[in-house]
Gaussian input, Z-matrix of N, CA and C with variables (Angstrom, degrees):
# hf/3-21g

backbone

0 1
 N
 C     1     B1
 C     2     B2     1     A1
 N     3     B3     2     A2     1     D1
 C     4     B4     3     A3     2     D2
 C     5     B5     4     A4     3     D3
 N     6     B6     5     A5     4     D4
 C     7     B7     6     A6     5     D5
 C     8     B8     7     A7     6     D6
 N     9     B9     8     A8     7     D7
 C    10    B10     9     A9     8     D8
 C    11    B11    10    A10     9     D9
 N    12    B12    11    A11    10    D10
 C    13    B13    12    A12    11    D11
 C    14    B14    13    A13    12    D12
 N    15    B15    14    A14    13    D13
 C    16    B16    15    A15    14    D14
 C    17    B17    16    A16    15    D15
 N    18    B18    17    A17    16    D16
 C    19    B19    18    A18    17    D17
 C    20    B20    19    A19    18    D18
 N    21    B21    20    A20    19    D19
 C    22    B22    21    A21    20    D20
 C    23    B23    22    A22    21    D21
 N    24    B24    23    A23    22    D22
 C    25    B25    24    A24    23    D23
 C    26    B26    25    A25    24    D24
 N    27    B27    26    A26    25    D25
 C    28    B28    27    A27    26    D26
 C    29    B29    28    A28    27    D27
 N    30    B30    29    A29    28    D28
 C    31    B31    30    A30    29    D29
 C    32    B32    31    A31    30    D30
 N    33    B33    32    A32    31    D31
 C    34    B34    33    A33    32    D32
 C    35    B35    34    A34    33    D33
 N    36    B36    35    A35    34    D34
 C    37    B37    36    A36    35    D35
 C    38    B38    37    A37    36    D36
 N    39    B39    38    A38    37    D37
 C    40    B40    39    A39    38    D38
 C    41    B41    40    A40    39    D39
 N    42    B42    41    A41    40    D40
 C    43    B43    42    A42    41    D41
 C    44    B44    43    A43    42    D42
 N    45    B45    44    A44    43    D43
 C    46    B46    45    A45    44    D44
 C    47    B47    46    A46    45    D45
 N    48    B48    47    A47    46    D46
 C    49    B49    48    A48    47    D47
 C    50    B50    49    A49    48    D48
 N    51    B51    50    A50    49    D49
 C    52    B52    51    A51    50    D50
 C    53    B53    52    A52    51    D51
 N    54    B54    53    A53    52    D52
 C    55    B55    54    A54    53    D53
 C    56    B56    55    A55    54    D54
 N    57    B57    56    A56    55    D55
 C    58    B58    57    A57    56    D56
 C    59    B59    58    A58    57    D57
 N    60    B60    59    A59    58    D58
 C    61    B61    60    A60    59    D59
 C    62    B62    61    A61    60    D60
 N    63    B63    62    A62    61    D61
 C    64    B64    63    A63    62    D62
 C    65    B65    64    A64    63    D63
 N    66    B66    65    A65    64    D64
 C    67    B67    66    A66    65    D65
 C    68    B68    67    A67    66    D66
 N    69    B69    68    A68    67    D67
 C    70    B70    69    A69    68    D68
 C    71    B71    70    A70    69    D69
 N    72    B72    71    A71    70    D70
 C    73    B73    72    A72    71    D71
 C    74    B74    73    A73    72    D72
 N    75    B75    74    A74    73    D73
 C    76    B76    75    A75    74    D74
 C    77    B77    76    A76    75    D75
 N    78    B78    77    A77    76    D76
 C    79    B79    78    A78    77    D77
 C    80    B80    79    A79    78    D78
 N    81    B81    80    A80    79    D79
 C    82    B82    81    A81    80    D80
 C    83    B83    82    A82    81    D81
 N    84    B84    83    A83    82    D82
 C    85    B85    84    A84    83    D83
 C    86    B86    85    A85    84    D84
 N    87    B87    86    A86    85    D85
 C    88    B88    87    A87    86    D86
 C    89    B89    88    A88    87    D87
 N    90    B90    89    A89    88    D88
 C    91    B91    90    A90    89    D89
 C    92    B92    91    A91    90    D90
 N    93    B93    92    A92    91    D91
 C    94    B94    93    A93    92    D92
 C    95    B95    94    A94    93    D93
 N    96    B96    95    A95    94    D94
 C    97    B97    96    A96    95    D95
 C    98    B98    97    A97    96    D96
 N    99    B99    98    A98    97    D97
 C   100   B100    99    A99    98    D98
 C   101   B101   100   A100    99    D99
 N   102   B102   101   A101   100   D100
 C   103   B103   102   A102   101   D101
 C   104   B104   103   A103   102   D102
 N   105   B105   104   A104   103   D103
 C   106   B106   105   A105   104   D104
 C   107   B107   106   A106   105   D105
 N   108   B108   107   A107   106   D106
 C   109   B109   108   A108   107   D107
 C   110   B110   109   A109   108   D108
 N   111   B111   110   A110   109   D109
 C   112   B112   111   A111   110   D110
 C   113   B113   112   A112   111   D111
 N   114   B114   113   A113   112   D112
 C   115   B115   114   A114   113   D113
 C   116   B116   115   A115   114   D114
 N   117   B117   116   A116   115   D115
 C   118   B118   117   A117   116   D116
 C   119   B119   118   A118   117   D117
 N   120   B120   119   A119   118   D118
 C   121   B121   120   A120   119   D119
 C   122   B122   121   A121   120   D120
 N   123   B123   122   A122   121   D121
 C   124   B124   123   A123   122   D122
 C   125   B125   124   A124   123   D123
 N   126   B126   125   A125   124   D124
 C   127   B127   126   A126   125   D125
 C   128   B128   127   A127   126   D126
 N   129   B129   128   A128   127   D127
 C   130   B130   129   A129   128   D128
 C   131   B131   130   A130   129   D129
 N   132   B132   131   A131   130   D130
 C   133   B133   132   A132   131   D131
 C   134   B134   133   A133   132   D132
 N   135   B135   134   A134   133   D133
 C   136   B136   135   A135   134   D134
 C   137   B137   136   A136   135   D135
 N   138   B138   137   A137   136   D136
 C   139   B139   138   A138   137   D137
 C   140   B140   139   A139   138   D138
 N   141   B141   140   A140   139   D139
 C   142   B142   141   A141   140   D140
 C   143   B143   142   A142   141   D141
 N   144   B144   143   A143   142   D142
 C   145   B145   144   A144   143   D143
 C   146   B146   145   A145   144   D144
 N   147   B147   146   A146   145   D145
 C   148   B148   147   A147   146   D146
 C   149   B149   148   A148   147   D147
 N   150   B150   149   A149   148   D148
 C   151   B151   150   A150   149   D149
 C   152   B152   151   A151   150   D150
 N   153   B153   152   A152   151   D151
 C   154   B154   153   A153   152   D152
 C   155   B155   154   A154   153   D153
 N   156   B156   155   A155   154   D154
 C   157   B157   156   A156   155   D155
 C   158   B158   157   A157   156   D156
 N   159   B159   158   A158   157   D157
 C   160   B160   159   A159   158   D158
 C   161   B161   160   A160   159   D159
 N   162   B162   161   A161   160   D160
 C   163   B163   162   A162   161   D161
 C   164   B164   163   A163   162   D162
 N   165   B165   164   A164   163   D163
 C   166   B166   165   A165   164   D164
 C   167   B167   166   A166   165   D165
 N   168   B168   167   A167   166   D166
 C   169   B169   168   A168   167   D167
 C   170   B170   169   A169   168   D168
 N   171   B171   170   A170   169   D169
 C   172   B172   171   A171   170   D170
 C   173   B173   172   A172   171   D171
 N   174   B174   173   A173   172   D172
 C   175   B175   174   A174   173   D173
 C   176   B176   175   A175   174   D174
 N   177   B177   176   A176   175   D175
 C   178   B178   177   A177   176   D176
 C   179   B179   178   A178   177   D177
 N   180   B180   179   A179   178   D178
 C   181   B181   180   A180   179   D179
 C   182   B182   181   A181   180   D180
 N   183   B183   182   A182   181   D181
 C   184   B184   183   A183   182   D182
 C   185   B185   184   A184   183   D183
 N   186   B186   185   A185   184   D184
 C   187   B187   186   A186   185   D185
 C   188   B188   187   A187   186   D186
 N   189   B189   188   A188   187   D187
 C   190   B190   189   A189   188   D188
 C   191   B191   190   A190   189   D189
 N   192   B192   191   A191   190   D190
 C   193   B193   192   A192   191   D191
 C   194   B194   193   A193   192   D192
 N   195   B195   194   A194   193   D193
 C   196   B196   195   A195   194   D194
 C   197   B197   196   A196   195   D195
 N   198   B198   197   A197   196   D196
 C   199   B199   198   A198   197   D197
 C   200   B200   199   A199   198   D198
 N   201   B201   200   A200   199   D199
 C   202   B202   201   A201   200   D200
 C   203   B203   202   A202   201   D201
 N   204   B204   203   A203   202   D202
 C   205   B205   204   A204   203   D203
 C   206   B206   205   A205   204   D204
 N   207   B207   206   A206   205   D205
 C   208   B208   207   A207   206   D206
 C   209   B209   208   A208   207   D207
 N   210   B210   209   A209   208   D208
 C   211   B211   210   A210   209   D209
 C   212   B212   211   A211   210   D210
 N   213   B213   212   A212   211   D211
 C   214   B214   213   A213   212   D212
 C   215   B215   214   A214   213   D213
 N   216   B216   215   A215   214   D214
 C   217   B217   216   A216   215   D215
 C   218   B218   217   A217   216   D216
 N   219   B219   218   A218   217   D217
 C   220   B220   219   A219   218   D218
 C   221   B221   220   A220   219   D219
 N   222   B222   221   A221   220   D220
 C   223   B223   222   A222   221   D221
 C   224   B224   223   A223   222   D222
 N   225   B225   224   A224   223   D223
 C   226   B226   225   A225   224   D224
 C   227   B227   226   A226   225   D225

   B1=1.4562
   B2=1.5272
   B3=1.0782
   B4=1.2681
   B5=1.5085
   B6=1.4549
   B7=1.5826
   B8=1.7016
   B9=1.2057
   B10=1.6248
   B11=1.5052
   B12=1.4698
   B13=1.2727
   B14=1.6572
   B15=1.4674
   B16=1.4947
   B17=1.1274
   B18=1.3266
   B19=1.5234
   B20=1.7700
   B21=1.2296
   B22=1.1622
   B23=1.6450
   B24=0.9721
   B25=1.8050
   B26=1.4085
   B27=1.2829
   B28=1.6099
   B29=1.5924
   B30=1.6104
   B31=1.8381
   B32=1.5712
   B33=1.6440
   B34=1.4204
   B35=1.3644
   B36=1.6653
   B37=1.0658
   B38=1.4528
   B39=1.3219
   B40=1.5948
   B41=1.7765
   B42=1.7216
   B43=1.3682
   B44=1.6862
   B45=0.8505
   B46=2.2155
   B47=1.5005
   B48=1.5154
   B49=2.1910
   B50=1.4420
   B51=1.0465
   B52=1.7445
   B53=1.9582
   B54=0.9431
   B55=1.7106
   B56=1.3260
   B57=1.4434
   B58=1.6851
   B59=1.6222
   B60=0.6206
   B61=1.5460
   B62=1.4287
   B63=1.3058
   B64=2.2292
   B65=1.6629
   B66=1.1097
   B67=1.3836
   B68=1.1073
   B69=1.5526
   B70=1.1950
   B71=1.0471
   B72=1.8843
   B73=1.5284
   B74=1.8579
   B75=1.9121
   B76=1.4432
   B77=1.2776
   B78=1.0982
   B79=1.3705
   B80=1.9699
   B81=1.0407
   B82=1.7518
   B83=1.2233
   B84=1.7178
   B85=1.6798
   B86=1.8065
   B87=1.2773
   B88=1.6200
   B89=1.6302
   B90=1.3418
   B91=1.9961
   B92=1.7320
   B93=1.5505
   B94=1.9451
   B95=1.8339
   B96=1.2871
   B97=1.0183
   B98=1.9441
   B99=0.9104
   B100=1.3423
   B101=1.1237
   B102=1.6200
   B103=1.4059
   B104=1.9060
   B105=1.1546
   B106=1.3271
   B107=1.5320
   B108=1.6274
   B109=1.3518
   B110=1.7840
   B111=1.2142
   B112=1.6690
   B113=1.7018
   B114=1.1954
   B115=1.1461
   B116=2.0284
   B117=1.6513
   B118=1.2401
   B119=2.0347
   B120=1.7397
   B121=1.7729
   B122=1.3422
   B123=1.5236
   B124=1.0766
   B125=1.8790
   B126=1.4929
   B127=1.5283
   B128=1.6839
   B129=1.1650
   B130=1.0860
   B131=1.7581
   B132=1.4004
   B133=2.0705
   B134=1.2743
   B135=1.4154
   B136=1.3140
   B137=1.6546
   B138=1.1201
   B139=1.2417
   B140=2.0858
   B141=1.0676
   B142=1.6045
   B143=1.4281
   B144=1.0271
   B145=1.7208
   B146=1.8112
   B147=1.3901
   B148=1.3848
   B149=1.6346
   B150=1.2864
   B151=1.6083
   B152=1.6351
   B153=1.3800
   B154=1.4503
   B155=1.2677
   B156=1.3653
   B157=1.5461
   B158=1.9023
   B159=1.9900
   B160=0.8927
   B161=1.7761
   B162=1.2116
   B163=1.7248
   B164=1.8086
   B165=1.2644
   B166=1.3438
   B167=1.8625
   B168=1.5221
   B169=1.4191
   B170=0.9995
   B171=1.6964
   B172=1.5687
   B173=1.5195
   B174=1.2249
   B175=1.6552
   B176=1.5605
   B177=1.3311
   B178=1.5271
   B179=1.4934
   B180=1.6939
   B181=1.3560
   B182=1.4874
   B183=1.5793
   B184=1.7102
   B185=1.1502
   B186=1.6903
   B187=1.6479
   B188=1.3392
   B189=1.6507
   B190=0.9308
   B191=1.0318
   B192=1.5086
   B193=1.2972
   B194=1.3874
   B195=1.6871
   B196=0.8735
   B197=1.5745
   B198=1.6776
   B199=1.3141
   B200=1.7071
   B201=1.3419
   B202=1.5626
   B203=1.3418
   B204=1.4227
   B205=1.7849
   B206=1.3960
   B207=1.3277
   B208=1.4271
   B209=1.3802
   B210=1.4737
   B211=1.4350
   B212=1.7651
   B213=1.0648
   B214=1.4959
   B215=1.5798
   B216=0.8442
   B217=1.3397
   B218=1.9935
   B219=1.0314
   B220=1.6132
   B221=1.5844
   B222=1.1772
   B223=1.6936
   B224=1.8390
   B225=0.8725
   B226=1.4481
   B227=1.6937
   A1=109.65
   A2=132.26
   A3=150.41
   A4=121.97
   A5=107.94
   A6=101.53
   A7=99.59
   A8=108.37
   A9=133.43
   A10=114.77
   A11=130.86
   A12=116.58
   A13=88.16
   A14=103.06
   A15=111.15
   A16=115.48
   A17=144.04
   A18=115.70
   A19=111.55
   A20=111.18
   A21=106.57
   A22=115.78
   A23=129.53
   A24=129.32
   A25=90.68
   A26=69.95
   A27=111.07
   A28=119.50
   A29=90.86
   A30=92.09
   A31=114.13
   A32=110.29
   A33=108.67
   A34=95.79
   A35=109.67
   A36=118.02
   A37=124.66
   A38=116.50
   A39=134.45
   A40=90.88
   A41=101.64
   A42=112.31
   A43=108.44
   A44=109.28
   A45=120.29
   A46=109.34
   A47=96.61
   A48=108.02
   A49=85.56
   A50=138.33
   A51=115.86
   A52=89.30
   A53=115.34
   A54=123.63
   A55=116.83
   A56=105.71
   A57=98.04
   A58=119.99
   A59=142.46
   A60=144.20
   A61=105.15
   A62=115.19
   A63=114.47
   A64=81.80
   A65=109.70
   A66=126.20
   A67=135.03
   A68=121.03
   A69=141.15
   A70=118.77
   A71=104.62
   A72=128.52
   A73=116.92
   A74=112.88
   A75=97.44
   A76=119.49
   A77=115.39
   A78=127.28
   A79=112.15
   A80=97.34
   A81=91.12
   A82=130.11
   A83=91.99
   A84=116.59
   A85=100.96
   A86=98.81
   A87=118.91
   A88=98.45
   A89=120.03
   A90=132.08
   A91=93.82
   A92=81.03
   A93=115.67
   A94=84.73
   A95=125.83
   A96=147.45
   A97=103.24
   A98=116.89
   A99=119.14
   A100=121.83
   A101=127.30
   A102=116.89
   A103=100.95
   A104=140.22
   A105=164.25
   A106=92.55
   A107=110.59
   A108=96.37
   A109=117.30
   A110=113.71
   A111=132.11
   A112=102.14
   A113=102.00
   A114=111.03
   A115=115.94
   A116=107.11
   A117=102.82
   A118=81.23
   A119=78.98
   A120=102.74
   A121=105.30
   A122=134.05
   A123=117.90
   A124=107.16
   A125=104.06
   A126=101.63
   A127=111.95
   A128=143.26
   A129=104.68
   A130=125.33
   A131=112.17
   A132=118.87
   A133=64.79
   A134=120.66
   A135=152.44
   A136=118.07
   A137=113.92
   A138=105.52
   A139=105.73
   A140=108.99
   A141=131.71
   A142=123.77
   A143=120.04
   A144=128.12
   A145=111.32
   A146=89.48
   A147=71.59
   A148=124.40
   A149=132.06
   A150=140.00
   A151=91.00
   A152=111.47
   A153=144.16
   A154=116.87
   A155=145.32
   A156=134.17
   A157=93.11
   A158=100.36
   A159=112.63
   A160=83.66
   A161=116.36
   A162=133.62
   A163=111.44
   A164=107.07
   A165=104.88
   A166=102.69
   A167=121.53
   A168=112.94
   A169=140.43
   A170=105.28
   A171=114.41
   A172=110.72
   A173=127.60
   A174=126.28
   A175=91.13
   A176=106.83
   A177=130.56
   A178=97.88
   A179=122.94
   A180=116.60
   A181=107.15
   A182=105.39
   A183=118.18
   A184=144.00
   A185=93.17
   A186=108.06
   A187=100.81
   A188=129.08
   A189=147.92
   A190=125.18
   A191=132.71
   A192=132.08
   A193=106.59
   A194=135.98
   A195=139.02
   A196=120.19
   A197=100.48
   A198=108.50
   A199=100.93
   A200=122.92
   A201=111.16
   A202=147.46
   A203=90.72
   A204=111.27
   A205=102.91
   A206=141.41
   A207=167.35
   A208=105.54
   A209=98.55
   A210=117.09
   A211=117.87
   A212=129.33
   A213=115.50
   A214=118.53
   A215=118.00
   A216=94.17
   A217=96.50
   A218=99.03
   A219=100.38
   A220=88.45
   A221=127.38
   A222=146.96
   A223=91.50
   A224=109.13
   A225=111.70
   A226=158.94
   D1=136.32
   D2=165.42
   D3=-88.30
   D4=114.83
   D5=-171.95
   D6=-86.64
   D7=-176.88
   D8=165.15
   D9=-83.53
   D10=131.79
   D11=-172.26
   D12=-84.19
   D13=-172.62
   D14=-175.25
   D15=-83.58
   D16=-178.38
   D17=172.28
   D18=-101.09
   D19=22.74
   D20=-178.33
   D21=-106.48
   D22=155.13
   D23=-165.52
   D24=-72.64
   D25=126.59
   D26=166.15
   D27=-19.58
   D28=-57.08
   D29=-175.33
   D30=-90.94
   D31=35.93
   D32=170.48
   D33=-135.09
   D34=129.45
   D35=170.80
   D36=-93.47
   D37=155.43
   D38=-169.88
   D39=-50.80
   D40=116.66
   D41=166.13
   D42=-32.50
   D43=-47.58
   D44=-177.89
   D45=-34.03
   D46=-43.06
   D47=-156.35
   D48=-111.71
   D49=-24.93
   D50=177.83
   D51=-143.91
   D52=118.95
   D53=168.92
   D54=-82.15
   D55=113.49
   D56=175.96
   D57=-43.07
   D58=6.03
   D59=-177.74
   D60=-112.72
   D61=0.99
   D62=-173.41
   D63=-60.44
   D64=155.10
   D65=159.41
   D66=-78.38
   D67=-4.59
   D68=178.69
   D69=-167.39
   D70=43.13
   D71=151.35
   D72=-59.46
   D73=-38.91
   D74=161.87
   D75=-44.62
   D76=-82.94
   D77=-164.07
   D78=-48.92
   D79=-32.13
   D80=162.01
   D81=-59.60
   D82=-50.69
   D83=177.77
   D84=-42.84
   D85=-70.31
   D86=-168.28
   D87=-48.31
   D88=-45.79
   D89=167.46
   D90=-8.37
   D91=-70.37
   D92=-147.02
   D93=-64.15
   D94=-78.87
   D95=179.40
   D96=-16.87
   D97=-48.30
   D98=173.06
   D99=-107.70
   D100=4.28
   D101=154.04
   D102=-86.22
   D103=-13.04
   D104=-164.88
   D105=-78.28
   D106=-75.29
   D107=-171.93
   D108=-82.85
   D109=18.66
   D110=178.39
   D111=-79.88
   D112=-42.67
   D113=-165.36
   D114=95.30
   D115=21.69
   D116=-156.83
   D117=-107.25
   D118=157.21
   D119=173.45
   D120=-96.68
   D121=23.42
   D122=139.98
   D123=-163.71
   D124=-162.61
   D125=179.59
   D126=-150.57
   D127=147.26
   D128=163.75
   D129=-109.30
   D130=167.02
   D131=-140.62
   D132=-72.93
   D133=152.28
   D134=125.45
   D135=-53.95
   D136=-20.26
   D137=-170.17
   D138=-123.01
   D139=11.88
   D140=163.36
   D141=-152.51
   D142=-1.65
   D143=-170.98
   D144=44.61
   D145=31.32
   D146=163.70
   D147=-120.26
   D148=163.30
   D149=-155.84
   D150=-74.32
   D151=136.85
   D152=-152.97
   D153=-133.49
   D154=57.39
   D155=-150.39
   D156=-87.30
   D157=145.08
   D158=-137.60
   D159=-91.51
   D160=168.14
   D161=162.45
   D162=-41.39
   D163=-52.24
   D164=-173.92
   D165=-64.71
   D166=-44.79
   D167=170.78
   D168=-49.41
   D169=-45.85
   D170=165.66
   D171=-72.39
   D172=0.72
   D173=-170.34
   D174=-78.50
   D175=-62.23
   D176=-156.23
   D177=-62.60
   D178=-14.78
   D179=-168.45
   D180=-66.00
   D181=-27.60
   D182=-152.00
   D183=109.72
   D184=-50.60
   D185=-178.32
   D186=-129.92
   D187=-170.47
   D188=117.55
   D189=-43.28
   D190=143.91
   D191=-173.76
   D192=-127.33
   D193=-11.02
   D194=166.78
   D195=71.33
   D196=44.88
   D197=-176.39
   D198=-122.95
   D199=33.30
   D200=-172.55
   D201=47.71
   D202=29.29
   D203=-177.33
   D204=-53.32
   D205=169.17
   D206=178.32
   D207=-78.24
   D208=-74.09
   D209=-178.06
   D210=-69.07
   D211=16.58
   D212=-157.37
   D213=-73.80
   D214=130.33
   D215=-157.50
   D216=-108.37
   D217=39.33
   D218=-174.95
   D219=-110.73
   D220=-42.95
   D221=-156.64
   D222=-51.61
   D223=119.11
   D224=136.02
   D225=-50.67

């Protein structure tokens, strides 16, 4: 099954998985933002070091997978 992406751009994630108010939501943003124009399926958080797969990867997956990605771009 193939979900619907959300209708919101791609490189903004669901207030829920990153809150406009993180304190070091730029610098994440900017993370994603340049693994995006890399062409890479993921990045790692600047602000936990941990591996981050980007919106365009999970787009291309299809669905949601229901594992709490950042980027999901199925999420509402």
């Amino acid at each position: 099954m193939v979900d619907q992406p959300a209708a919101r751009p791609p490189n903004e994630p669901q207030p829920t998985r990153l809150a406009p108010a993180h304190p070091r939501r730029a610098i994440i943003l900017a993370a994603h933002d340049r693994a995006l124009d890399a062409g890479a399926d993921s990045y790692v958080d600047p602000a936990s070091g941990y591996t981050v797969l980007t919106s365009a990867f999970l787009l291309a997956r299809g669905a949601c997978c229901d594992s709490g990605c950042r980027h999901c771009p199925y999420l509402e």
